[in-house]
N, C-alpha and C positions, 0 to 999 in steps of 0.2 A: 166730592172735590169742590173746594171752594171758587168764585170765580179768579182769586188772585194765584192759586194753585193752577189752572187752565191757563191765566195768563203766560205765568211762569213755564209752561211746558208748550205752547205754544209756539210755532214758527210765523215771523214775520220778516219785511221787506221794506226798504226805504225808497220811497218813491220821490220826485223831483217835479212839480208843474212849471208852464210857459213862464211863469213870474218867478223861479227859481226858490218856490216854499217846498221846505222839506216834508212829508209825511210818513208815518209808520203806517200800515196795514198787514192784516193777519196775508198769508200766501194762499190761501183758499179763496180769496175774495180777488175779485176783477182787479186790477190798476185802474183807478179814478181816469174819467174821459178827461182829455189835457195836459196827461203826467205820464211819465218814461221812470223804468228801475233804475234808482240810480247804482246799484251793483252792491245791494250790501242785503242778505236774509241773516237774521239767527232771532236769539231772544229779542225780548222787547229791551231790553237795557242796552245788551250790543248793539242796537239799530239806533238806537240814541246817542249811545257816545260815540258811534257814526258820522252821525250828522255834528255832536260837538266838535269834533274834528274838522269836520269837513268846513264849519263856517268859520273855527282858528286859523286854516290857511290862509295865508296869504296872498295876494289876489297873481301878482308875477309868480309866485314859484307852484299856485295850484295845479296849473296844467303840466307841470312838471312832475309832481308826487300822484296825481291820483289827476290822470286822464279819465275825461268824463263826468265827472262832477262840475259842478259851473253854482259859485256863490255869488249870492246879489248882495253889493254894499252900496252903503248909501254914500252919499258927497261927506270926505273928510275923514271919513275912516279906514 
């Protein structure tokens, strides 16, 4: 099995740190010290377009659609 075949069948998990950066990691391996689940396991492309979501929200109606998640924007955007 190739490594992108592994990838591909593998379960992972979107995690969130203090600075509100998103990460993928596999669900076998710890949550990074400093970082909380942000509530999203599957493939590695659904954990991504995950987080695409999550940073398209808009900052008033986030806490609205998807309690729990918390995006960091910058001044102006």
């Amino acid at each position: 099995m190739s490594q992108e075949e592994r990838q591909d069948a593998a379960t992972y998990r979107v995690v969130v740190d203090h600075e509100k950066q998103y990460t993928v990691c596999p669900v076998e391996r710890a949550i990074p010290r400093g970082s909380r689940e942000a509530g999203k396991q599957g493939s590695i492309m659904e954990c991504l377009a995950y987080i695409e979501q999550a940073w398209a929200l808009p900052i008033h109606r986030e806490r609205h659609i998807q309690p729990g998640i918390s995006v960091q924007r910058e001044a102006g955007t």
